[in-house]
PDB file of N, CA, C and O in Angstrom:
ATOM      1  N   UNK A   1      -3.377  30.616   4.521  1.00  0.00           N
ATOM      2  CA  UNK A   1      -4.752  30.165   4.493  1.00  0.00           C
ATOM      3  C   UNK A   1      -5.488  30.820   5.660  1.00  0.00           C
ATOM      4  O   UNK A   1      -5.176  30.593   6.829  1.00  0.00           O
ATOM      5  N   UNK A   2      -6.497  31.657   5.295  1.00  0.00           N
ATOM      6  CA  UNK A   2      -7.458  32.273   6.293  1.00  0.00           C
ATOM      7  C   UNK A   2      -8.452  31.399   7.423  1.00  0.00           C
ATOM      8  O   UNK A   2      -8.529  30.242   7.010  1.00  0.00           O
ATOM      9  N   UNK A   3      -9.009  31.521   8.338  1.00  0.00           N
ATOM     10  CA  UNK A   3      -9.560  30.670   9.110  1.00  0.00           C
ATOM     11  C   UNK A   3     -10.459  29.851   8.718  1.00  0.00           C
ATOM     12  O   UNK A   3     -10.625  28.744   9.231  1.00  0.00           O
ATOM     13  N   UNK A   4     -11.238  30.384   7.619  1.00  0.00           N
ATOM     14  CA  UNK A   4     -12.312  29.766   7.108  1.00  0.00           C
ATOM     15  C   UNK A   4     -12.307  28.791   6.569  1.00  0.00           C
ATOM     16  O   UNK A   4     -12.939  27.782   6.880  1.00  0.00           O
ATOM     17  N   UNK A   5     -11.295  29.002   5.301  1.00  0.00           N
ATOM     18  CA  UNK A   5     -10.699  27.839   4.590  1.00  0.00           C
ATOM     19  C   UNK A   5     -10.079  27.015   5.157  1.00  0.00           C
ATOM     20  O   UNK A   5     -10.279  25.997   4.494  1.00  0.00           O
ATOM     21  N   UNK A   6      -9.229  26.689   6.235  1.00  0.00           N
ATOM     22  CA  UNK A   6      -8.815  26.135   7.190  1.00  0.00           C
ATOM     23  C   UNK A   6      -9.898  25.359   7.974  1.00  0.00           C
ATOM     24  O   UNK A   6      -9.512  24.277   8.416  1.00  0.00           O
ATOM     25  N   UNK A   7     -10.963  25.644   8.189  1.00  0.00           N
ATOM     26  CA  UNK A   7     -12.364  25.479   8.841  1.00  0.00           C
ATOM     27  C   UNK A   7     -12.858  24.177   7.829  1.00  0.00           C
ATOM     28  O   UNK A   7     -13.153  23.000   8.036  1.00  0.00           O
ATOM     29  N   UNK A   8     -12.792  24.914   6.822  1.00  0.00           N
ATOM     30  CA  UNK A   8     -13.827  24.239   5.424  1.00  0.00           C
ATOM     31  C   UNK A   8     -12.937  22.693   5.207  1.00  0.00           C
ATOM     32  O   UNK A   8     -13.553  21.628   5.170  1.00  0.00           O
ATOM     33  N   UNK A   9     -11.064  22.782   5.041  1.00  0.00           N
ATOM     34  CA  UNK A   9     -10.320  22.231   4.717  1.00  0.00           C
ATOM     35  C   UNK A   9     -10.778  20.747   5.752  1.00  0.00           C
ATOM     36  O   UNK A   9     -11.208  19.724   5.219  1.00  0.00           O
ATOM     37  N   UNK A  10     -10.586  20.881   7.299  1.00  0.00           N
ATOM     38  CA  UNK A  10     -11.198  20.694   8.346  1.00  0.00           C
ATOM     39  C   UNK A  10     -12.385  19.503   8.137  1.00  0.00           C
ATOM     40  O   UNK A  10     -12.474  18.297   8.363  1.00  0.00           O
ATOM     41  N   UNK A  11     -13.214  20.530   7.589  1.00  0.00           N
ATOM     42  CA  UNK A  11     -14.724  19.679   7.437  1.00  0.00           C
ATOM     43  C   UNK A  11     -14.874  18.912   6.054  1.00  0.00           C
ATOM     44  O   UNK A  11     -15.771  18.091   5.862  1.00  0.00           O
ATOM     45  N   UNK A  12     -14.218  19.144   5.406  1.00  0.00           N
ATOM     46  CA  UNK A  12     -14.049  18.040   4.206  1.00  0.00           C
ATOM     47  C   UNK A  12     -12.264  16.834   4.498  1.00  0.00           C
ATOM     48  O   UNK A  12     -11.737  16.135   3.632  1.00  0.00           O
ATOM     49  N   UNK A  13     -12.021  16.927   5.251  1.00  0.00           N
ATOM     50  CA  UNK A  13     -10.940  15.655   5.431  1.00  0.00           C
ATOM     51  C   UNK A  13     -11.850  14.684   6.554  1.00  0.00           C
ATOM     52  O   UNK A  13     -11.952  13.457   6.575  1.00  0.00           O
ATOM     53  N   UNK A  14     -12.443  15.675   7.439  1.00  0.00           N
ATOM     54  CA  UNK A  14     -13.596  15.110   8.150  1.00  0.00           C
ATOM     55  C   UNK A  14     -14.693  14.341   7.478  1.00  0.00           C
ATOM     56  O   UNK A  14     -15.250  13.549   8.238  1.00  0.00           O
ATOM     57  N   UNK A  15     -15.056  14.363   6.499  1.00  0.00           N
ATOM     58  CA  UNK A  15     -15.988  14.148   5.560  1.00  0.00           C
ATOM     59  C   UNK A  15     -15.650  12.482   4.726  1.00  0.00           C
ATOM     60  O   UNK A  15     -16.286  11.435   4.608  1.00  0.00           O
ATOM     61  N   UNK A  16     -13.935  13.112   4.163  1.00  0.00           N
ATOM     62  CA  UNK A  16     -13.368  11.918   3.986  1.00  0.00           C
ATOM     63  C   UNK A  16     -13.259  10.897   4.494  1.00  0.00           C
ATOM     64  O   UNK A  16     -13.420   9.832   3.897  1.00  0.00           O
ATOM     65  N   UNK A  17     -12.937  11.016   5.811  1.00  0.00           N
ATOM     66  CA  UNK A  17     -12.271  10.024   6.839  1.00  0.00           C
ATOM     67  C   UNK A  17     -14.001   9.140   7.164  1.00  0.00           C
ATOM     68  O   UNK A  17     -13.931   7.930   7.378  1.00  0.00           O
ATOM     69  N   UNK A  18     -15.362   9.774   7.179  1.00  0.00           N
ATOM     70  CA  UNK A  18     -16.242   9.515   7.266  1.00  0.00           C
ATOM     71  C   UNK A  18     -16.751   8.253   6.350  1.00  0.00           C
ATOM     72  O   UNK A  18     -17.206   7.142   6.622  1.00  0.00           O
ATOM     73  N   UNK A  19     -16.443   8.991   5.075  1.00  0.00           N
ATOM     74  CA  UNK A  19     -17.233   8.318   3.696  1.00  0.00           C
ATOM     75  C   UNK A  19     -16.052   7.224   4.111  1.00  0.00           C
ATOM     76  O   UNK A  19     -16.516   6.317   4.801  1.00  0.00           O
ATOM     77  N   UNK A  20     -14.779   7.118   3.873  1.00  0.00           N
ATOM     78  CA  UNK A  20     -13.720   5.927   3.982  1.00  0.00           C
ATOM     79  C   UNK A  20     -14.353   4.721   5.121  1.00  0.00           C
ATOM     80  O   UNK A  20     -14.099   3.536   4.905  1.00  0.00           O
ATOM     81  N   UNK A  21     -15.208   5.135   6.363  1.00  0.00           N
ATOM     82  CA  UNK A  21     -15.549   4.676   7.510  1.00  0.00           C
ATOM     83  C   UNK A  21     -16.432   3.220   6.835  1.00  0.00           C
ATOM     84  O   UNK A  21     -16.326   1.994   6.869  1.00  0.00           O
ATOM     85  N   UNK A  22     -17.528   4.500   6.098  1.00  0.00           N
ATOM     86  CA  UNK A  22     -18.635   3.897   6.235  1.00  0.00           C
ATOM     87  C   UNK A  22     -18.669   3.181   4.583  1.00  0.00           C
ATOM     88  O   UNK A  22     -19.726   2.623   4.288  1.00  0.00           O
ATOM     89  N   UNK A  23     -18.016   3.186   3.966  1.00  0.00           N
ATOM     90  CA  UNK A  23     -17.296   2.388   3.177  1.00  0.00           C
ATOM     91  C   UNK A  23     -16.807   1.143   3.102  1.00  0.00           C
ATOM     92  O   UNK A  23     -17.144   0.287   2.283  1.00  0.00           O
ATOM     93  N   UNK A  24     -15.860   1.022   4.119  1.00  0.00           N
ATOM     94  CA  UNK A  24     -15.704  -0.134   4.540  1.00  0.00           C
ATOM     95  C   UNK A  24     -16.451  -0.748   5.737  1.00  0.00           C
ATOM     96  O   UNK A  24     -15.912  -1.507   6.543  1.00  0.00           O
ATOM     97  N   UNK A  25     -17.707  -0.366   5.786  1.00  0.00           N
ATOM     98  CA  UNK A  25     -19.056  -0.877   6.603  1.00  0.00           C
ATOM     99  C   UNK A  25     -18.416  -1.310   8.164  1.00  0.00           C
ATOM    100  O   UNK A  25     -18.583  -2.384   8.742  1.00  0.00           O
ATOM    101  N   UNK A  26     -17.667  -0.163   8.621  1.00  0.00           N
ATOM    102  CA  UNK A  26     -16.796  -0.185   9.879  1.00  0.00           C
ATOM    103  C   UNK A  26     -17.496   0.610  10.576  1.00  0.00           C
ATOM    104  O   UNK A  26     -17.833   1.543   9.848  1.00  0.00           O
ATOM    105  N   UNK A  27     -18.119   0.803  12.199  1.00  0.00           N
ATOM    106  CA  UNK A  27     -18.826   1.373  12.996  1.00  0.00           C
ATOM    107  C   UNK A  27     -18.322   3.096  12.986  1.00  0.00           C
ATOM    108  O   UNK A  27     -17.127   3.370  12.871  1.00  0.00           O
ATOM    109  N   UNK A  28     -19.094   3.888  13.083  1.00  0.00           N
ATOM    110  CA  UNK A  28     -18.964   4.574  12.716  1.00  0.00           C
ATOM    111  C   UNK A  28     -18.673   5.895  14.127  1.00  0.00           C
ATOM    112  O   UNK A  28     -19.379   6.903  14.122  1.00  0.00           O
ATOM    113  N   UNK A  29     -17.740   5.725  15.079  1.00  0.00           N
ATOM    114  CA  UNK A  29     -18.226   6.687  16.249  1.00  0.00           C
ATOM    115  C   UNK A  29     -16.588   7.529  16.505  1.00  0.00           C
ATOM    116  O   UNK A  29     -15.673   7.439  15.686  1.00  0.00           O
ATOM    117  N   UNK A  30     -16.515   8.190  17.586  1.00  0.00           N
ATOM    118  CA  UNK A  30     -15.161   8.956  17.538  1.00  0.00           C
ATOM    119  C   UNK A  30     -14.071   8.165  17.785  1.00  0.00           C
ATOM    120  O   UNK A  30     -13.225   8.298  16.900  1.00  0.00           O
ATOM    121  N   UNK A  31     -13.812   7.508  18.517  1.00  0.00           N
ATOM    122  CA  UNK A  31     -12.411   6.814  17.947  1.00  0.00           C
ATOM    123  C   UNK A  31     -12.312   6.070  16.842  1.00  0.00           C
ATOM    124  O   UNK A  31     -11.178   5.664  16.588  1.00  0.00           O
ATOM    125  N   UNK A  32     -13.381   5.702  15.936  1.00  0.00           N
ATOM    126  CA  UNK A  32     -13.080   5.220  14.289  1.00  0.00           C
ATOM    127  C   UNK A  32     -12.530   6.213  13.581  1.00  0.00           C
ATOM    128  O   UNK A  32     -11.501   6.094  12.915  1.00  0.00           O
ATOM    129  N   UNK A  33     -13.338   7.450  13.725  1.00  0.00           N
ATOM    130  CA  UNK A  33     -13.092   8.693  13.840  1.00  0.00           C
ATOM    131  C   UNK A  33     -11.612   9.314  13.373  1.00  0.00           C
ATOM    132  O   UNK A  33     -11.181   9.764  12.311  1.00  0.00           O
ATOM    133  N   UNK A  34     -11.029   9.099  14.768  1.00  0.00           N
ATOM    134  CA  UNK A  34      -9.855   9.539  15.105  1.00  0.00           C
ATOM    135  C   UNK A  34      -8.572   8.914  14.414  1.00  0.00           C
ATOM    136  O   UNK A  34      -7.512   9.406  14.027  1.00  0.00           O
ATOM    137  N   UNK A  35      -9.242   7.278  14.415  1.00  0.00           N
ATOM    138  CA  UNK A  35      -8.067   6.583  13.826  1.00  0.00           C
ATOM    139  C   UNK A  35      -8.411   6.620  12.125  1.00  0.00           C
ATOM    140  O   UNK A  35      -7.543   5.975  11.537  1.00  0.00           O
ATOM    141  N   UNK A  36      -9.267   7.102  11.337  1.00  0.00           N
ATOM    142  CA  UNK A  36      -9.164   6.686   9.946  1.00  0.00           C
ATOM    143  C   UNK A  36      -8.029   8.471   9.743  1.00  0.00           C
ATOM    144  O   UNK A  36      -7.163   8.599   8.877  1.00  0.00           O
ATOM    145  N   UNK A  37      -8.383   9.515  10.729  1.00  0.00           N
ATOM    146  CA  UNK A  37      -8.255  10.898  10.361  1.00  0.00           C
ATOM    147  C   UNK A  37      -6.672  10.650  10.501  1.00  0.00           C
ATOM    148  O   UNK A  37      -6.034  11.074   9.537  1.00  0.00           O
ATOM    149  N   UNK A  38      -5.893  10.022  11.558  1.00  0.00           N
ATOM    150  CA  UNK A  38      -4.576   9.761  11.896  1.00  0.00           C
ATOM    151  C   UNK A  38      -4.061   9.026  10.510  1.00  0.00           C
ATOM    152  O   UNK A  38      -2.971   9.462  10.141  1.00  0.00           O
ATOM    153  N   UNK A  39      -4.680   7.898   9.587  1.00  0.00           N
ATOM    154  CA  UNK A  39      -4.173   7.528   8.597  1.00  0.00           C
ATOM    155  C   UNK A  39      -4.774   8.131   7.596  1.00  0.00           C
ATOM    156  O   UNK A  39      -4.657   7.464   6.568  1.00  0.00           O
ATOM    157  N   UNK A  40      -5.342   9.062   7.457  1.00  0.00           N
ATOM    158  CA  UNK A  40      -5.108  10.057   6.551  1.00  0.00           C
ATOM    159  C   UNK A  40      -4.088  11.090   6.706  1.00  0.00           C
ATOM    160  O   UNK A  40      -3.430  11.344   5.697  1.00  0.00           O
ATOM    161  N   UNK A  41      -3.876  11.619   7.584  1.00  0.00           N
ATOM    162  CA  UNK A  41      -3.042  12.823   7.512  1.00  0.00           C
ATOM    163  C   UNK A  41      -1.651  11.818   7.381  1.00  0.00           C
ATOM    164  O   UNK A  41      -0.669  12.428   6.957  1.00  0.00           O
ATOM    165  N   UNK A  42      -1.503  10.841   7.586  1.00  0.00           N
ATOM    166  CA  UNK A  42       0.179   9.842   7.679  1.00  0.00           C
ATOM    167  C   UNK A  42       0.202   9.608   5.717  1.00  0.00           C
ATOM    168  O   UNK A  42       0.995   9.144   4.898  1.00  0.00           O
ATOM    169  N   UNK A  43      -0.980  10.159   5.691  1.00  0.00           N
ATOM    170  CA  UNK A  43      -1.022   9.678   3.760  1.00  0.00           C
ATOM    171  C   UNK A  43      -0.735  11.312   2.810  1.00  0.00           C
ATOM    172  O   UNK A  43      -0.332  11.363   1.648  1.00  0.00           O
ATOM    173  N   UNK A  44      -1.055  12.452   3.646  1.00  0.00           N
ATOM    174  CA  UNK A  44      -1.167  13.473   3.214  1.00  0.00           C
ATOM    175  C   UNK A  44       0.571  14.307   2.708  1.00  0.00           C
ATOM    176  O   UNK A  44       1.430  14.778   3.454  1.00  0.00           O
ATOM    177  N   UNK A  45       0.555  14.228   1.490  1.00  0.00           N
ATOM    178  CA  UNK A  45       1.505  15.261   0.928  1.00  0.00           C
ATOM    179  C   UNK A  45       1.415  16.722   1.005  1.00  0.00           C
ATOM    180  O   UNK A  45       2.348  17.516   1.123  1.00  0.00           O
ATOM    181  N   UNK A  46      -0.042  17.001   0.908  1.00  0.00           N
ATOM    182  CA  UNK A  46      -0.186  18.752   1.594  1.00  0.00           C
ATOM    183  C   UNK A  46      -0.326  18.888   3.151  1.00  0.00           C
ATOM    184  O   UNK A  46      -1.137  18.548   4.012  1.00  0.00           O
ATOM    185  N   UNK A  47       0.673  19.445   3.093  1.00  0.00           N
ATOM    186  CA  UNK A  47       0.782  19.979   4.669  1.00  0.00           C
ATOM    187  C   UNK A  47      -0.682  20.646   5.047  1.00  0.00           C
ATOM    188  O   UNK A  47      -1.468  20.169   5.866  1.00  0.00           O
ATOM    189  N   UNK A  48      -0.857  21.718   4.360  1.00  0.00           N
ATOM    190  CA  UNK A  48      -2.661  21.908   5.274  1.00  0.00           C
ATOM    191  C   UNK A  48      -3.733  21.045   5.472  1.00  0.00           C
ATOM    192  O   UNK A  48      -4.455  21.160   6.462  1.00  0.00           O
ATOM    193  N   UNK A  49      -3.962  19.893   4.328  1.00  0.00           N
ATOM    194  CA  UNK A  49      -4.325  18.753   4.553  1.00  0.00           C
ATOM    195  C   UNK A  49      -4.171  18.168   5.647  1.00  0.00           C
ATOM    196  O   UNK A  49      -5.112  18.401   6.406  1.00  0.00           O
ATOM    197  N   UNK A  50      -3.113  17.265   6.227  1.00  0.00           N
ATOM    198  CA  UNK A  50      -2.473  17.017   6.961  1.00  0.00           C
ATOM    199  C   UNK A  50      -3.009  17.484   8.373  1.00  0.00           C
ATOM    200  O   UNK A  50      -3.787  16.840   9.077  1.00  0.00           O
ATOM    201  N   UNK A  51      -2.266  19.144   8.763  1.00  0.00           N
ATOM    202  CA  UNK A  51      -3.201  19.676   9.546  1.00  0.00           C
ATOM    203  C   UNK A  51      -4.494  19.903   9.680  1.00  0.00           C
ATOM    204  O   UNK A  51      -4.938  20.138  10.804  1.00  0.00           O
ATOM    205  N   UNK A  52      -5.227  19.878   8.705  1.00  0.00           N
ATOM    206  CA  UNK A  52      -6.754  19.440   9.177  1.00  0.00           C
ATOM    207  C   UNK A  52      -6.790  18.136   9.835  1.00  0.00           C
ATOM    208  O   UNK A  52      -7.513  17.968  10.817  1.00  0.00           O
ATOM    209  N   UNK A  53      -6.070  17.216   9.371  1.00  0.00           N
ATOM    210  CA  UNK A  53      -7.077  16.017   9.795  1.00  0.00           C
ATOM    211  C   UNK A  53      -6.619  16.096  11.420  1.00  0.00           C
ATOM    212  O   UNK A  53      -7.389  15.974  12.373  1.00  0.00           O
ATOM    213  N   UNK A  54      -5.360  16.301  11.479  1.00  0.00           N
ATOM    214  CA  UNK A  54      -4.993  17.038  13.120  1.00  0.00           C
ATOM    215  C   UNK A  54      -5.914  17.919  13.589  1.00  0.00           C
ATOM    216  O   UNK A  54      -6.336  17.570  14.691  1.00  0.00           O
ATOM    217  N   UNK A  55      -6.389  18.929  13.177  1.00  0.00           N
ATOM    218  CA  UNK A  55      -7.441  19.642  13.854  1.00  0.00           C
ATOM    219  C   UNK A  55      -8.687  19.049  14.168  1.00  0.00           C
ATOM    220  O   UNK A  55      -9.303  19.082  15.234  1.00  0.00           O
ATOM    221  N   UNK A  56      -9.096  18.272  12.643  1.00  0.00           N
ATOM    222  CA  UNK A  56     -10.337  17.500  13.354  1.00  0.00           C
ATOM    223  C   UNK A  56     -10.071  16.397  14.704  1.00  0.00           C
ATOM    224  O   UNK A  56     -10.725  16.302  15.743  1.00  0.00           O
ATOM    225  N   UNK A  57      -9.064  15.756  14.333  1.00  0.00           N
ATOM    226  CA  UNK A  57      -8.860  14.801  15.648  1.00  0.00           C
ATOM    227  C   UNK A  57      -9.029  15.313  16.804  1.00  0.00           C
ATOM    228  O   UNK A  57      -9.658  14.735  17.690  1.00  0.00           O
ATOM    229  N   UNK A  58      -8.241  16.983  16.999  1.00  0.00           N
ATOM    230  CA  UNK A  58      -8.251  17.863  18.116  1.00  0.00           C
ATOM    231  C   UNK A  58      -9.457  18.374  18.770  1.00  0.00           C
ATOM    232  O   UNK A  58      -9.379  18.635  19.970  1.00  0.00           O
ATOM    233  N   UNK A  59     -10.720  18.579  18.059  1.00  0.00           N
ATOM    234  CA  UNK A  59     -12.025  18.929  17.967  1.00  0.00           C
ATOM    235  C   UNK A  59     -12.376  17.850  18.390  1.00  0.00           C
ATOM    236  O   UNK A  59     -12.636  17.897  19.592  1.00  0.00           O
ATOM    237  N   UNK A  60     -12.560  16.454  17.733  1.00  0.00           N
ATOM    238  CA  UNK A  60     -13.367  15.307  18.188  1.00  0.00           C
ATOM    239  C   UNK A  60     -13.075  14.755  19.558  1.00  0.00           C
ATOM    240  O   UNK A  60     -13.873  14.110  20.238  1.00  0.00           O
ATOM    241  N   UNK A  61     -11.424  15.188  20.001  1.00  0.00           N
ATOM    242  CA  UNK A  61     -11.322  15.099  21.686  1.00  0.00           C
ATOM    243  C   UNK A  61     -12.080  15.674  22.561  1.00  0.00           C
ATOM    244  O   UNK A  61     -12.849  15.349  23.466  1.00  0.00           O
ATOM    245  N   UNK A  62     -11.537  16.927  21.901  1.00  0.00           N
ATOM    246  CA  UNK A  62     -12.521  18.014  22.509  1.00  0.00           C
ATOM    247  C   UNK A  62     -14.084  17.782  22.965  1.00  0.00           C
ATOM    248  O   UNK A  62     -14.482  17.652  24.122  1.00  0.00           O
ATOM    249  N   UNK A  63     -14.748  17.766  21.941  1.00  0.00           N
ATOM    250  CA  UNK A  63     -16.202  17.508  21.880  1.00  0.00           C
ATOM    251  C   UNK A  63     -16.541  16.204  23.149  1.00  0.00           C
ATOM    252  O   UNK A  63     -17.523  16.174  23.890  1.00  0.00           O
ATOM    253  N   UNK A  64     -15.458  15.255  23.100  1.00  0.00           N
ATOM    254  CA  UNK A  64     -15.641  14.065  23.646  1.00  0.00           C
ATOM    255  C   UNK A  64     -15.509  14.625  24.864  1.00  0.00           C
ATOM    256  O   UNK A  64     -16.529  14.619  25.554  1.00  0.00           O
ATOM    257  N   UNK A  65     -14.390  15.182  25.390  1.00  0.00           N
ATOM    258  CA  UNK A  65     -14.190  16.030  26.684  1.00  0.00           C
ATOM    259  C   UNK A  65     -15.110  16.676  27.114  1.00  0.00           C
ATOM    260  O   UNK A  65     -15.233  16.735  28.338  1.00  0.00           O
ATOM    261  N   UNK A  66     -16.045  17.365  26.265  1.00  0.00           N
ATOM    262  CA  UNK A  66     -17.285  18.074  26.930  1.00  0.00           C
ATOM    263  C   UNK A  66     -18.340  17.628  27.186  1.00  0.00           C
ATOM    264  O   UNK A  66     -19.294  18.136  27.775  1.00  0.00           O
ATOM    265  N   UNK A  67     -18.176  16.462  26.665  1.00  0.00           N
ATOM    266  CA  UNK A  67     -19.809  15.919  26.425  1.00  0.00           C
ATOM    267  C   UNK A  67     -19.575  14.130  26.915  1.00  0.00           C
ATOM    268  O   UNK A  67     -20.549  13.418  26.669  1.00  0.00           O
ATOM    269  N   UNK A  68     -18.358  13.442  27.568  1.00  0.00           N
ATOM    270  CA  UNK A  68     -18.240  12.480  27.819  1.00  0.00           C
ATOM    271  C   UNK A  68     -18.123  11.538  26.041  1.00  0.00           C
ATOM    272  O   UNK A  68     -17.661  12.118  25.058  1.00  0.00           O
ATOM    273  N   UNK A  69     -18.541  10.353  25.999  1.00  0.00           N
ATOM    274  CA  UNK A  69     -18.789   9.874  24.643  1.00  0.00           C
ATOM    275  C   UNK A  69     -19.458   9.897  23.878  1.00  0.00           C
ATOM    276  O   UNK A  69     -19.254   9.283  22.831  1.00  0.00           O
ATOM    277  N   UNK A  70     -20.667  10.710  24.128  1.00  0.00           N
ATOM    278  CA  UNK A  70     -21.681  11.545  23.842  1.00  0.00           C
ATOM    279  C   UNK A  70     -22.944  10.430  23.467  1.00  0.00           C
ATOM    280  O   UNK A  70     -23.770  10.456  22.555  1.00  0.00           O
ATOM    281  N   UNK A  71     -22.710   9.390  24.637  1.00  0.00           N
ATOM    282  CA  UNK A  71     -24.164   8.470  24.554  1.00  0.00           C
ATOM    283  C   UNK A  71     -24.107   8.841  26.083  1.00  0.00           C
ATOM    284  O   UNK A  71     -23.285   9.422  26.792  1.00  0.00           O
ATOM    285  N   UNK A  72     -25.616   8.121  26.331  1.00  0.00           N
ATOM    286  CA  UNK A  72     -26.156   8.120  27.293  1.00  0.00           C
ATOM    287  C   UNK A  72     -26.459   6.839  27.693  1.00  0.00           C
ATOM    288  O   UNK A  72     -26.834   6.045  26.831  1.00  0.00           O
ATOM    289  N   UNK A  73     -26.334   6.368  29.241  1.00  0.00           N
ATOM    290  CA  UNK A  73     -26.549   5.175  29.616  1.00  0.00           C
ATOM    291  C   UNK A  73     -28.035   4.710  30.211  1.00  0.00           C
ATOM    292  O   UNK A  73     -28.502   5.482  31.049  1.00  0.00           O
ATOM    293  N   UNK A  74     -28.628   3.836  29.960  1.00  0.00           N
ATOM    294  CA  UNK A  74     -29.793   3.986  30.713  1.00  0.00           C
ATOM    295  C   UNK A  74     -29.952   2.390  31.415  1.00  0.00           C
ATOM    296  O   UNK A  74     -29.050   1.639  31.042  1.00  0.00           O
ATOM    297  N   UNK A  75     -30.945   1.769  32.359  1.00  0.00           N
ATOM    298  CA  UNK A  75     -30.426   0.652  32.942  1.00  0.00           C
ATOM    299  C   UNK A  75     -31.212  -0.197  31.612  1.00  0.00           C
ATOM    300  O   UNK A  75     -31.419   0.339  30.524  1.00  0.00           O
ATOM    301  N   UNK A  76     -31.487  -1.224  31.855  1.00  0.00           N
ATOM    302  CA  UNK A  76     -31.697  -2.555  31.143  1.00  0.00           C
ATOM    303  C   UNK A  76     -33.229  -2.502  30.859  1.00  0.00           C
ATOM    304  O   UNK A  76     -33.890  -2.888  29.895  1.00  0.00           O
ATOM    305  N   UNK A  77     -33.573  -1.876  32.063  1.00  0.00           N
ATOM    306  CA  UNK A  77     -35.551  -2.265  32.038  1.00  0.00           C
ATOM    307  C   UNK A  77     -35.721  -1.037  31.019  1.00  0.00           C
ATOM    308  O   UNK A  77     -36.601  -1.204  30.174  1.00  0.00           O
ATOM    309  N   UNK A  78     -35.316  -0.348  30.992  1.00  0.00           N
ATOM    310  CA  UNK A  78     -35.733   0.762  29.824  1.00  0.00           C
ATOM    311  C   UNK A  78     -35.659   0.686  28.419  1.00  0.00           C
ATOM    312  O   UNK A  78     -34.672   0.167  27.898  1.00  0.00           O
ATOM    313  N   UNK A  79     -36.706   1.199  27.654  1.00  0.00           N
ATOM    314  CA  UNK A  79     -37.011   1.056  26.101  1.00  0.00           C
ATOM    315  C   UNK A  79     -35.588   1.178  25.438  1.00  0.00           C
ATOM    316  O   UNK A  79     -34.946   0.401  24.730  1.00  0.00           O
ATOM    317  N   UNK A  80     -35.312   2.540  25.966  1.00  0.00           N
ATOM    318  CA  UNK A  80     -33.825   3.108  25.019  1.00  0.00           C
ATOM    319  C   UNK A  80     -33.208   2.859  26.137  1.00  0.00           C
ATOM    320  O   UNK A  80     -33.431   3.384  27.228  1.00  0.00           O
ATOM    321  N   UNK A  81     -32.307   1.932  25.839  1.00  0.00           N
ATOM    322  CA  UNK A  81     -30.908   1.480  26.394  1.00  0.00           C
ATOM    323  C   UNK A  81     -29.760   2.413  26.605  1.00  0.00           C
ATOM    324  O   UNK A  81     -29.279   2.903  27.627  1.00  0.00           O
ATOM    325  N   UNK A  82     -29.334   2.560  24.790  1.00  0.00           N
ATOM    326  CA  UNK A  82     -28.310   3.572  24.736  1.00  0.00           C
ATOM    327  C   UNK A  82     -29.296   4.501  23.634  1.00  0.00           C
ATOM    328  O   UNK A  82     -30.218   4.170  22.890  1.00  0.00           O
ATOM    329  N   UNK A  83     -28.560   5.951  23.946  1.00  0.00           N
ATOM    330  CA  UNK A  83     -29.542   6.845  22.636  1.00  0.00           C
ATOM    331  C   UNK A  83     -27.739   7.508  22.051  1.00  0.00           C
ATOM    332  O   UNK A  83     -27.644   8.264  21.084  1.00  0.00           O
TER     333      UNK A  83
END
């Protein structure tokens, strides 16, 4: 499997693990994330499957690593709290 498809594979188990989220009307942020993608790939019979949902998990650390949890804090007296 070439990078792309691997990429694509990636962004549709990502997709899954999403729609499954918000499905069961469960909050929707990176460690929901992480844990619906972990019981998908524990469900996956195709191995590239599988490794996607590992890659996405690997990415959504990532992202988290660069960017903290990717909200912002603001104090109490302010309009937007969290954005």
């Amino acid at each position: 499997m070439d990078h792309r498809q691997s990429e694509k594979l990636k962004e549709i188990m990502l997709g899954d693990a999403t729609l499954a989220i918000l499905e069961q009307q469960r909050p929707l942020n990176p460690a929901s994330l992480i844990q619906e993608l972990r019981a998908l790939a524990a469900r996956q019979t195709d191995e590239a499957r599988r490794k996607a949902c590992l890659a996405a998990i690997r990415e959504i650390r990532s992202a988290q690593m660069n960017s903290g949890d990717g909200m912002t804090r603001r104090s109490a007296n302010d309009d937007n709290v969290i954005h």
